[in-house]
C-alpha positions as CSV (number, residue, x, y, z in Angstrom):
1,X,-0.6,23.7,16.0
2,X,2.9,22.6,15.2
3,X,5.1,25.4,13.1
4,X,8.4,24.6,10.8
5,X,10.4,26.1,13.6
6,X,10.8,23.1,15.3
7,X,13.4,21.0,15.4
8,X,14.5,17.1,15.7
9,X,14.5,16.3,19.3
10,X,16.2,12.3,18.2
11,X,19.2,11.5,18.6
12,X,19.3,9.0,15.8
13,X,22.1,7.2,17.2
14,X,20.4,6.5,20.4
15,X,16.8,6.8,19.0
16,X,14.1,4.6,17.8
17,X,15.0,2.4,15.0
18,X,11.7,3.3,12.7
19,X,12.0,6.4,12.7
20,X,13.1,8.3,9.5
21,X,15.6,10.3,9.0
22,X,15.4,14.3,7.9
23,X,15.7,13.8,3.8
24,X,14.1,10.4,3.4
25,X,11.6,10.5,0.6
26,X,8.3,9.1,1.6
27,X,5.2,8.3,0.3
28,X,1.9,9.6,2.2
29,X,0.0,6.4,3.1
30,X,-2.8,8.1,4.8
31,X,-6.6,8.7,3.4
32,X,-6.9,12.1,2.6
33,X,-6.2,14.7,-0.1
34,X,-2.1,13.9,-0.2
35,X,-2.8,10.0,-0.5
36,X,-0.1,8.1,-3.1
37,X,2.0,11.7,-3.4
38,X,5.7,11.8,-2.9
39,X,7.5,13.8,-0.2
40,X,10.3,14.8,1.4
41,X,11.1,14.4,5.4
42,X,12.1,18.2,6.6
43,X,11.7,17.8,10.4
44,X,10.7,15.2,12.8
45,X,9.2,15.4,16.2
46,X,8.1,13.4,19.6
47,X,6.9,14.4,22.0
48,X,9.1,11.5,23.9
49,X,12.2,9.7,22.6
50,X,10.9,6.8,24.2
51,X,8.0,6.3,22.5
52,X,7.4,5.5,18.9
53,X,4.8,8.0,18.4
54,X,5.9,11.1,16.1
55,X,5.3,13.6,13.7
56,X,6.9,14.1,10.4
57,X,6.9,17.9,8.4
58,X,7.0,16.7,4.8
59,X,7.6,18.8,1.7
60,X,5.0,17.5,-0.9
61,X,6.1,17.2,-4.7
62,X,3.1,17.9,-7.0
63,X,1.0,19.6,-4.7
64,X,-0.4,22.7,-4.5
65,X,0.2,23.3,-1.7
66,X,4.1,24.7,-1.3
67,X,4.3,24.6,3.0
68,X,5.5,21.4,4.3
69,X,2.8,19.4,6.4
70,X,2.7,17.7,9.3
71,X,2.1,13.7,9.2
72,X,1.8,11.4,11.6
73,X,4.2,8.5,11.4
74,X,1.9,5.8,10.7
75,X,0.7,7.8,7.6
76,X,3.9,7.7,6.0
77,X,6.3,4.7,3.8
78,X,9.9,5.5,3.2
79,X,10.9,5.0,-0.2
80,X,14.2,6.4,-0.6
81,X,16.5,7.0,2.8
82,X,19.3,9.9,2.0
83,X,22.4,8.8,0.5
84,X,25.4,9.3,3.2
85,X,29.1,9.6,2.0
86,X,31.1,7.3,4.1
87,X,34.4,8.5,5.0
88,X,37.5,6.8,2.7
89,X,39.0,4.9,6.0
90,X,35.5,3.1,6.1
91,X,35.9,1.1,2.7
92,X,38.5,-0.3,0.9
93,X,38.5,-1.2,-2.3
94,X,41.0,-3.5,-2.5
């Protein structure tokens, strides 16, 4: 079994393009007790970069349950990626 102490082992620069990022809110797609609840993306992990297979530890809202789970990332749709402040030398606004 998988515990919360472990960490993202992507490089998101270098990694695979589906994956989500830590933050993204998601909605649980798979057919089982958290089906259609809301969540946010705490930790990822895979067991090879190269792959696309991994494992997402999601913080539920509305549930009962207050530990994050573990999801698989086929059982997951983003709906919100985190907001990222972009540095004032990248935009201009005039």
């Amino acid at each position: 079994m998988f515990t919360n102490s472990l960490h993202t082992n992507l490089s998101f620069s270098e990694g695979l393009p589906n994956v989500f990022p830590a933050g993204s809110g998601v909605r649980i797609m798979s057919y089982g007790p958290f089906r259609g609840l809301r969540g946010t993306i705490h930790t990822i992990f895979s067991p090879d970069p190269q792959e696309p297979l991994c494992f997402y530890f999601v913080a539920i809202e509305g549930a009962q349950l207050k530990e994050p789970v573990w999801f698989e990332y086929d059982e997951l749709e983003l709906i919100c990626a985190p907001l990222v402040a972009l540095p004032a030398s990248e935009y201009s606004l005039g």
